[in-house]
N, C-alpha and C positions, 0 to 999 in steps of 0.2 A: 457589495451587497445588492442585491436587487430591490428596484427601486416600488416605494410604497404605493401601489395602486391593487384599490380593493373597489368590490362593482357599485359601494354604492359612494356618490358623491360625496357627498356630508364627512364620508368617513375619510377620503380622500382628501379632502381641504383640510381636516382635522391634524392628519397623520404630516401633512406639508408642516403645515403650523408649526405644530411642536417641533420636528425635524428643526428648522428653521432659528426657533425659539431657544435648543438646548444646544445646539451647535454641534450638534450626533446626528448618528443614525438611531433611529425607532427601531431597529432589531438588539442594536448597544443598546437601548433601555431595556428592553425586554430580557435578556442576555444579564446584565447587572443586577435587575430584580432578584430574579428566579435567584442566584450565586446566594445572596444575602440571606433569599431566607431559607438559606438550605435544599434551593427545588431542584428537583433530577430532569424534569419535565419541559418543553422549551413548544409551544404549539405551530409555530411558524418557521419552516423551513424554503429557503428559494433557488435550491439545488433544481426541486422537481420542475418547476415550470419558468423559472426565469424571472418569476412575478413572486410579490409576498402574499402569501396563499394559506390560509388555514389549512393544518396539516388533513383533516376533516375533510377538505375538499379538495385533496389530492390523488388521483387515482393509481396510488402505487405507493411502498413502501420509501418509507426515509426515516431513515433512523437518525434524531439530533443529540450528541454526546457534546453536553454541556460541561464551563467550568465546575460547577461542581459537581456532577459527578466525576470527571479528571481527576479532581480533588481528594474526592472522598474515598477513592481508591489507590493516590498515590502515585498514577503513571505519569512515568517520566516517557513513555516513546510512544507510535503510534502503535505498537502490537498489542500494546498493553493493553489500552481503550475499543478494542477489535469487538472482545468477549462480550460487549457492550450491543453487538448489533448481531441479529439470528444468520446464517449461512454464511459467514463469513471468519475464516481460520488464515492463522499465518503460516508459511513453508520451512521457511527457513530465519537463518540470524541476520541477515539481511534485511526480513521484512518484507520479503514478495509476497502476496495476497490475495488469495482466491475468494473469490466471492460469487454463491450459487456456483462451483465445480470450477469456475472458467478463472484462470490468472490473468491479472491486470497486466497488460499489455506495456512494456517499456515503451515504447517507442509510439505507441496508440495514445500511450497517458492516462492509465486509472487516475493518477491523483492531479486534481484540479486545486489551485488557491486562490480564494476569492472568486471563484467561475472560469477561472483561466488555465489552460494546462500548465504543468509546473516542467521546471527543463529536466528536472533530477525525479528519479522513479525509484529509486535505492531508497526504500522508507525507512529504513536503520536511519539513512543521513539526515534527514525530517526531524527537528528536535520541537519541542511542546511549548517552550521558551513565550511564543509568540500566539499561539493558537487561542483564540476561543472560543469554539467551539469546531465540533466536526459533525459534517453530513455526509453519511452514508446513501446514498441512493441505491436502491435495488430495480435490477431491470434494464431494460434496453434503454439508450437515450441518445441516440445518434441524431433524432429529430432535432435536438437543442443543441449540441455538443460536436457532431459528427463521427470520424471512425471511431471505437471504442470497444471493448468486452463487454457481450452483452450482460455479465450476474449484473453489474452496476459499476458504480464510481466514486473515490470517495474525494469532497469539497471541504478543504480547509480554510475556512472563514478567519480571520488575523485579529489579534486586536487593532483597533482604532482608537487615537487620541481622543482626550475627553474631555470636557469643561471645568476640570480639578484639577489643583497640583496633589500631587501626592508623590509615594517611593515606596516599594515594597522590597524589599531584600528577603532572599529566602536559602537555606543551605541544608543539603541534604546529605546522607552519608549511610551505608551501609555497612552488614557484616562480611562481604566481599570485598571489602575496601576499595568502593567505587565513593568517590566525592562529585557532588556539583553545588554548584552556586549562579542563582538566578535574580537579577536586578528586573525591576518594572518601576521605572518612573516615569510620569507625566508633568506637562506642566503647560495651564495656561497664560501661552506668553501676550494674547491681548483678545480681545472680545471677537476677535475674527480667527486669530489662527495659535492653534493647538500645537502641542509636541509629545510624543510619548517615545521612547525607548525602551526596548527588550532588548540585556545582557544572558548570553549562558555560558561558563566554561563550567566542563566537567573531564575527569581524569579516573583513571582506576581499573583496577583488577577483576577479572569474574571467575566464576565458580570454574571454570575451565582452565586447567594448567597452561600457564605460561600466555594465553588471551589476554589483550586488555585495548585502551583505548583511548580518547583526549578526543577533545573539542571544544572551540571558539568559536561562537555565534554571537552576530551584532544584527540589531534587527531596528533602524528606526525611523520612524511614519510621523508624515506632516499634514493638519490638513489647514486650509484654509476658504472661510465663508467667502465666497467673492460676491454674494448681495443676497439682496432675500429668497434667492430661488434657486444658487448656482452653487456650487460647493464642490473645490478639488483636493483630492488626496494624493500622496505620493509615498509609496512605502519602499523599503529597501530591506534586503538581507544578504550576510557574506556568514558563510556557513565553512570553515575549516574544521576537516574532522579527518579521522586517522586510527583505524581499526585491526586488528590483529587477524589473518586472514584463515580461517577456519573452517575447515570441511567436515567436521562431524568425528562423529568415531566410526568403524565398520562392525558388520555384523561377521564373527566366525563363523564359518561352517554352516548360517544359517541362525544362528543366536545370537541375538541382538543384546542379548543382557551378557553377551562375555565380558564386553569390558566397561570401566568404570567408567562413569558421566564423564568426570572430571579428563580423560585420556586423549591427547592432542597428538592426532597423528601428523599436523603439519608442520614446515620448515620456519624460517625465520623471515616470512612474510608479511604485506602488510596491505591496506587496502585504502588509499588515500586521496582524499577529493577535495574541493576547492569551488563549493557554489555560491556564483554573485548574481543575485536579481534586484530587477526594478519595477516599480507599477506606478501607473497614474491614472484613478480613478477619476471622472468628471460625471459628477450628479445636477442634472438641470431639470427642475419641474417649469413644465413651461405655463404650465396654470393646472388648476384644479381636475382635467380630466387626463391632461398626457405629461408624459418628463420623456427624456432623451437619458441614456447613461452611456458615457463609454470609458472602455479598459483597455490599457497596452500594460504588457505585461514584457520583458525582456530576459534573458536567462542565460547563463554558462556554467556548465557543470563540466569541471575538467578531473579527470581521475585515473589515477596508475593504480593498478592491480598484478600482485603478483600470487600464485597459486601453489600448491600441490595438491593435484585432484586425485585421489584415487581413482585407477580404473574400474571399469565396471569387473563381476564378480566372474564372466566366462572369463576371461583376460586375465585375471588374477590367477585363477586355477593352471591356465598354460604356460604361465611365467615361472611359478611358484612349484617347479618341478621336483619332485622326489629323487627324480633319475638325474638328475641334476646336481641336485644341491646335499645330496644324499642324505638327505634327513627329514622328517613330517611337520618341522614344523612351522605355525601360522608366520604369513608374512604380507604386508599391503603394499600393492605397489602403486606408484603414485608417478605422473607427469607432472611438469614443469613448465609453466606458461607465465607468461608478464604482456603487460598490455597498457596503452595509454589512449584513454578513452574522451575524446573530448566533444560535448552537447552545444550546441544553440542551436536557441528556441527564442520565437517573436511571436506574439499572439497581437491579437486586435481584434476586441471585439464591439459594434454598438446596437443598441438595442434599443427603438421607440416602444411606449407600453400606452395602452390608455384605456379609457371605459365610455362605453357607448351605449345608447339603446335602436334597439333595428328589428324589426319582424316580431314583432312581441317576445322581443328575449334582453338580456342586458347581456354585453362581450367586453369579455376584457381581453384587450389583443396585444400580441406581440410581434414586431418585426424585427428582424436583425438580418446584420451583415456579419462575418465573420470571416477570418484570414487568420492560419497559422501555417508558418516554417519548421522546422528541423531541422537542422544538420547535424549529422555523426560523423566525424572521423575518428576511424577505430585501427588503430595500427598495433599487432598483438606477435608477437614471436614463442617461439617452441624453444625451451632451453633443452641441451643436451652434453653429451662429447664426441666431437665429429670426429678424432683419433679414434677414438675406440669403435665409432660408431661403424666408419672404415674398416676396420679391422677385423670387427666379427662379421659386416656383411658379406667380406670377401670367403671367409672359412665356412658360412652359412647363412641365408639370406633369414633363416625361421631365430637367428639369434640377436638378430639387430636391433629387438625391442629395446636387449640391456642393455645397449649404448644411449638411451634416450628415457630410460625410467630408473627410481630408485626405490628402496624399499627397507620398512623399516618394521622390527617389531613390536608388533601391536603392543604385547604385553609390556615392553621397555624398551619406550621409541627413542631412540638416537642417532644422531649424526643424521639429521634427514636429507641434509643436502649434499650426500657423497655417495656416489654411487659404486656398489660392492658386487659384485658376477657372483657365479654359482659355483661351488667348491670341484665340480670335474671342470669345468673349461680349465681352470691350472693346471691340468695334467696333459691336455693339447698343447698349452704354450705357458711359462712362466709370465709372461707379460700379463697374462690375464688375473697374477694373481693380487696386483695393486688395488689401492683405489683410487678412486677417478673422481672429479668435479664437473658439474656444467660448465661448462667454460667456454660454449660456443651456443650459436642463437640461430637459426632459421625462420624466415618469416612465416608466421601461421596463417594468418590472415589479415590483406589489407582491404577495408571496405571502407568509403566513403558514400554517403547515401542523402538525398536534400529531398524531403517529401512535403509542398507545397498546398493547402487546401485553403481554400476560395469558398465560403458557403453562404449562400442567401437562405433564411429560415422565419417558418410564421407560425403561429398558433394563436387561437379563437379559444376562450374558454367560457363557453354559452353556458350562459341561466337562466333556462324556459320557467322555473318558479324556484320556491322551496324548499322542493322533492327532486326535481329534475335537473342535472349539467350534464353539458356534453364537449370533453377536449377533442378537438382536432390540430393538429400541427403536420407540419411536412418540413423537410429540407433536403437543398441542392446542391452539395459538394461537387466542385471540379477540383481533382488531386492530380496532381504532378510532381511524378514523381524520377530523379537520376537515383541509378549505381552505378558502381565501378567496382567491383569487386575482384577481386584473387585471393582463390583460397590452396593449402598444403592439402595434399591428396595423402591422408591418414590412412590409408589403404596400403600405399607404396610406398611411404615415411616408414610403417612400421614393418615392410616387409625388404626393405635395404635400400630402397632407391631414393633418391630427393624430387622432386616430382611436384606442379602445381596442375591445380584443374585449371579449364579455359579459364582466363577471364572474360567474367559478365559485366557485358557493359549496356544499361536499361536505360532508357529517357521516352517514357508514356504520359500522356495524360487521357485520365477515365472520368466518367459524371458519375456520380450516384445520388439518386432518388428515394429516401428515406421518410416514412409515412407515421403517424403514431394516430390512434384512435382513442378514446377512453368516453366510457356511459357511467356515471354515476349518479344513486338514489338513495335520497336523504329519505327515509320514510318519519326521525326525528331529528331533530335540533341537533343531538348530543350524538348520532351515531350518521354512518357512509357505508352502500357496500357499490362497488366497482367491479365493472370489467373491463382489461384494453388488449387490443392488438400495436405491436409495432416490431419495427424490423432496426437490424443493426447491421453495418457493415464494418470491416477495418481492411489495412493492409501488412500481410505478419512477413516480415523481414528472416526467409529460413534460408542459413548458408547463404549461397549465392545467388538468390534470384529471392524476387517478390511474388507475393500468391495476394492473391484478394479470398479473404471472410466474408460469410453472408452468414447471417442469424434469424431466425424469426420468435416470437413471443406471444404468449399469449398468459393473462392473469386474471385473477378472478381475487375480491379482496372483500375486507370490512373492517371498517374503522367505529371506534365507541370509545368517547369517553363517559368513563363510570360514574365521574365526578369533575366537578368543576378541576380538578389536578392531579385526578388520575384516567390513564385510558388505554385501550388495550388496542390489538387489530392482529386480525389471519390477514393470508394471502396464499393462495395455492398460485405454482408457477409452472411451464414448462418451458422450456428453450433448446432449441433445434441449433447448430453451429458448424460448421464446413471450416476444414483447414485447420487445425488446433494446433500451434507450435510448442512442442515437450520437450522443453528443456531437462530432463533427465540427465540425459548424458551432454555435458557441454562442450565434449569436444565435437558433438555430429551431433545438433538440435533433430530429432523427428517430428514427422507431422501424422496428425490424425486425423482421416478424412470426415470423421462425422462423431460427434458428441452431444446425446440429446441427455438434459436436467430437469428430470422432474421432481420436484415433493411441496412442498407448506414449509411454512414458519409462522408462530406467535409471538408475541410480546405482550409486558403489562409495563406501563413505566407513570411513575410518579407518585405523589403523596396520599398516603392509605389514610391517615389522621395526620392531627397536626404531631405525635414523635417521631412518626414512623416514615419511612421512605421508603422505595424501592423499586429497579432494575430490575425486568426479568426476560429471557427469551427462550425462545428452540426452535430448532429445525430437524425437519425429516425430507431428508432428499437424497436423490438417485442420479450422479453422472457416470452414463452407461456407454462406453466405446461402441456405437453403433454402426461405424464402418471405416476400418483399416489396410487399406490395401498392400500397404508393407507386410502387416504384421496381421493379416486373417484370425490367428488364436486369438490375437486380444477382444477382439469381435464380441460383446455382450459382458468384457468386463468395467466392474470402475473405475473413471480415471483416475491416473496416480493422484495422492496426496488429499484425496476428498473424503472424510467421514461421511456415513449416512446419515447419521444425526448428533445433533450436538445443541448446548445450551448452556444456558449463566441465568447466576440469581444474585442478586449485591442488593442485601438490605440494612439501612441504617436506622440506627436510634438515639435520638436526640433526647438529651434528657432534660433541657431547659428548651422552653417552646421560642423562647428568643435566639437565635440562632448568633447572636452576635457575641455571647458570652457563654462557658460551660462546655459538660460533657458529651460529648457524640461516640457510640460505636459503632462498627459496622461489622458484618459479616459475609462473605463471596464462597460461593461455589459454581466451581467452572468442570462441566464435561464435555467433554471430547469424543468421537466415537472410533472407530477401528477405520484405518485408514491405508489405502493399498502403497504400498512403498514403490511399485511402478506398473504401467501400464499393461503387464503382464501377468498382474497380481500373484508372482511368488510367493510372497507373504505379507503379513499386514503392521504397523506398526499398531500397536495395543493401544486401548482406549485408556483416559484417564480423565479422574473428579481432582481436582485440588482444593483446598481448602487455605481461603484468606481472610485477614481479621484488617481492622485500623480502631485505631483506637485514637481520638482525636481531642484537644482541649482549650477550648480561647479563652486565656486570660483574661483579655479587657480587648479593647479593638483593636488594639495596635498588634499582641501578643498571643500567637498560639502554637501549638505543638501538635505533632502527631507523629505513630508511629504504626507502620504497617508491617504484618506479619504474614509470609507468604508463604505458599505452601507446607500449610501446620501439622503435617503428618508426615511430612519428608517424604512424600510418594513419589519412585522414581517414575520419570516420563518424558516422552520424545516429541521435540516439537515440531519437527516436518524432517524430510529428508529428498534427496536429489536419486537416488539408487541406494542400494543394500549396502553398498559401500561407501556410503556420507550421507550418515543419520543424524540427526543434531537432536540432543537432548537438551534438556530441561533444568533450570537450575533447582536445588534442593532445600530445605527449609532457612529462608532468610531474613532479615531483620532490617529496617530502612526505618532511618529517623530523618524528621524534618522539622525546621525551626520557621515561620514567619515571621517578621518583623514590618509592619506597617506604618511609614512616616508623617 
């Protein structure tokens, strides 16, 4: 958590005090409040500047998705809680995440915990288990953070051990016969030092045939007061989870609604990982105007993945021949890949903060140092049959795809992992008319990659009265970055030969010079309107070689709250971006030289009176291909997978103003807007409203129930897709009960 320095003193020594006094952090009180009595609203976010900062006097959006709103909606993962924040949608079941047009960067690290990159970026893998709250930042933020996607980033704040014993046991279960079970006990074991633990295992089925899934997550945090001013934390998490591996349904002929939600074109796959991290926070106020914080953070995420990806839809049509196979009908063809994927990651970050007065203004400043590693080794092979593979290349080089792809029918998929020829090759040769297994492997790609960044960073956040602040920051990343790459040349694999490109072998190191500006005026108490410039850089890891990102930004915003616990804010944005990695098609990532995002988003969030609650956002925005040198046509279209606008409303009613006993319901509507399925906008996946209830009840303190009802009109819908040909849908009208028990 970033540590408490606000400009004026008083308030400074105040916030020490208590810290000190309750043997927490002042955002856990704050954070615990709000939960209690039902508040959606959280005012202090320290995503945006590093420092604990009135959301008010922050010049940029941050969306903070507190426990209860988590809560009061039910979600168990982070897609869930997405709808929660304006421009920002999920792609796929995985959980990759675009936000303002641009996807969060693996290897860049959208998602932060605690302020530190996390090693694992597979946000499926990410369980809620542990979270309390999440910050969404919108916008550039490489000044703080370094390389990154410029929409934003999202900071998951953990919980922290607290000054209570308590135990909260919780168990959850749906109509998809999906099970979980979530332990949260604390306990103070002496006036200095605390202990909390987060349990989750869950198991179960989903609305998608023959998909399902398990996980065991232990998650437990120590802290300990080392004297009136010093305080360290140390958390931990081993996250086992194990996922059914799934690529969507495909569209026929160009119709997406041929086949049912429920229809699993893939093999008997699986997608299985193994993340252990560690952190140790060290909080030191060293009096009244400065504190020192520093984070190490440590990470391994090790993962085997095995696939059947369909091909894209030209590939489909020249495989799937008539002259062939001598009949019309649909059939998807699919490759074969496995891969063992293993992450570390070391961060280090420390940061002096303090508040001064100089030149008739009061600064509150930041310094920092920063240091983070990567390593990838990514060792991934092509399954095939190299008999057969042999065998048709030699009698035709245009037949050799079928030795290395299989295909099954859509309408009644089977046997997906045997691959079956086309009914004339039998009449060239008997042999051809068996069938055949993978049974042989080819290396697809070996890449080992260590990206090294070194960054010294400052920022001033001047208070000439107030009406008037002015952020300035800047930071100085040196990256250093090796590969070693060899990759399968997919060109001459599939046209008979076995064949590698060169291997690339990189070892650079670059400086980047990263600026942020922001002018903010208070003209009242209760409202902010801002504008900032800043720039973003990353480096995107395409195929075999490294490209460097550059972004630029610019925003224009206004923040109001309406009421002491409700408050709203615009922001119009644009963002310029060079180099864009499209993952579309994943066996041959492309890039897109230029991708500018323009539009706004609003928000209202927090309590209307004392029954009422409520969540509300939208966005209207534009990511427009503005220059593709591969691919010229796509030139002035959408990027894949981005609606133009979209929005959520999640409003609660409390029917007892004490929140601690009684009835609550809630009501959610989620839209979606029409979304290009790839970057050469063929067609678009359709827009969709959902419709969600909860309906919630606490018995006494210990005892509550709730049960949430999701999409209550059974509207069919898609929830991102990779190409025309692995579309992922949407689950259909479902039922999820949950029991509290609090000890």
């Amino acid at each position: 958590m970033g540590l408490v320095l606000l400009f004026s003193k008083s308030v400074i020594a105040q916030a020490v005090d208590e810290s000190i006094k309750t043997d927490t952090d002042i955002e856990k009180i704050t954070v615990v409040s709000r939960i209690l009595s039902g508040e959606f609203r959280d005012d202090f976010a320290d995503s945006a500047t590093k420092t604990y900062t009135y959301n008010l006097d922050i010049p940029q959006p941050v969306d903070v998705i507190n426990q209860a709103l988590i809560e009061s909606q039910g979600s168990l993962e982070l897609s869930d809680v997405y709808r929660n924040s304006a421009s920002v949608n999920v792609s796929d079941p995985l959980g990759h995440t675009n936000i303002r047009g641009f996807r969060l960067n693996e290897n860049s690290g959208g998602i932060l915990k605690n302020g530190l990159r996390d090693v694992s970026q597979g946000f499926a893998f990410q369980p809620l288990a542990n979270i309390e709250k999440i910050e969404v930042l919108k916008g550039v933020s490489s000044a703080l953070y370094g390389r990154g996607e410029p929409g934003g980033i999202v900071n998951l704040i953990t919980k922290k051990p607290l000054a209570k014993n308590f135990t909260e046991i919780s168990v959850t279960a749906d109509s998809d016969s999906m099970y979980q079970l979530n332990l949260d006990t604390n306990a103070k074991l002496s006036d200095k030092l605390l202990f909390r633990l987060n349990v989750q295992f869950d198991e179960g089925d989903s609305f998608r045939d023959v998909a399902n899934r398990n996980r065991l997550f232990i998650a437990p945090a120590l802290s300990y007061q080392i004297n009136d001013s010093q305080k360290l934390t140390v958390e931990a998490e081993f996250n086992d989870f194990k996922q059914t591996r799934d690529q969507g349904i495909a569209a026929i002929d160009g119709d997406i609604y041929a086949l049912p939600k429920e229809t699993f074109l893939g093999g008997n796959t699986d997608v299985e990982t193994q993340i252990t991290t560690f952190q140790a926070t060290h909080a030191w106020f060293i009096n009244n105007d400065w504190a020192l914080n520093t984070k190490f953070r440590i990470g391994k995420d090790d993962t085997e993945d095995a696939l059947f990806n369909p091909l894209e839809e030209t590939l489909q049509g020249a495989l799937n021949s008539p002259t062939l196979f001598l009949d019309d009908e649909a059939r998807i063809y699919r490759t074969f890949t496995s891969a063992d994927d293993v992450k570390d990651e070391i961060n280090l970050d420390i940061n002096l903060t303090g508040a001064i007065k100089a030149f008739g203004a009061e600064h509150q400043l930041l310094f920092g140092l920063n240091t983070n590693t990567r390593k990838i080794d990514r060792q991934s092979q092509f399954n095939y049959n190299a008999q057969l593979y042999s065998v048709l290349s030699s009698v035709n080089p245009a037949l050799a795809p079928y030795g290395l792809t299989s295909f099954v029918d859509p309408y009644d998929p089977q046997d997906a992992e045997i691959i079956t020829l086309p009914t004339a090759l039998g009449f060239i040769d008997p042999f051809f008319n068996q069938q055949f297994e993978f049974s042989d492997q080819v290396s697809f790609e070996s890449v080992k990659s260590e990206i090294t960044t070194t960054g010294i960073y400052f920022q001033d956040q001047i208070k000439f009265n107030d009406h008037w602040q002015l952020v300035l920051g800047a930071r100085y990343d040196e990256n250093t970055y090796e590969l070693d790459s060899t990759r399968l040349n997919l060109v001459q694999f599939f046209g008979g030969q076995i064949a590698t490109d060169p291997t690339v072998t990189t070892d650079q190191t670059e400086g980047e010079l990263v600026p942020k500006a922001a002018l903010l005026y208070s003209p009242k108490d209760n409202m902010s309107l801002y504008a900032s410039y800043g720039r973003q850089y990353d480096l995107a890891l395409v195929a075999s070689e490294v490209r460097p990102t550059e972004s630029e930004a610019i925003e224009l915003g206004y923040k109001w709250d309406v009421t002491e616990d409700l408050s709203a804010s615009f922001a119009y944005f644009n963002i310029e971006k060079t180099n864009i990695v499209d993952t579309g098609n994943l066996l041959e990532p492309d890039v897109v030289d230029e991708v500018v995002s323009e539009g706004f988003e609003v928000s209202l969030l927090g309590r209307i009176n004392p029954n009422w609650v409520i969540s509300a956002n939208y966005s209207d925005f534009d990511a427009e291909i503005t220059e593709d040198l591969n691919n010229r046509d796509n030139e002035g279209n959408r990027s894949r997978g981005t609606p133009t606008n979209s929005g959520s409303v999640w409003v609660q009613y409390q029917a007892n103003e004490d929140s601690d006993r009684g009835l609550s319901l809630a009501l959610g509507v989620n839209y979606v807007g029409a979304r290009p399925v790839d970057n050469a906008n063929t067609f678009e996946l359709p827009s969709y409203t959902l419709l969600d209830s909860t309906i919630s009840y606490r018995m006494s303190e210990q005892l509550s129930v709730r049960v949430l009802l999701e999409n209550l009109t059974d509207r069919e819908w898609f929830r991102g897709s990779f190409n025309s040909q692995s579309i992922f849908t949407g689950n259909g009208r479902r039922a999820r009960f949950t029991v509290d028990y609090l000890f």
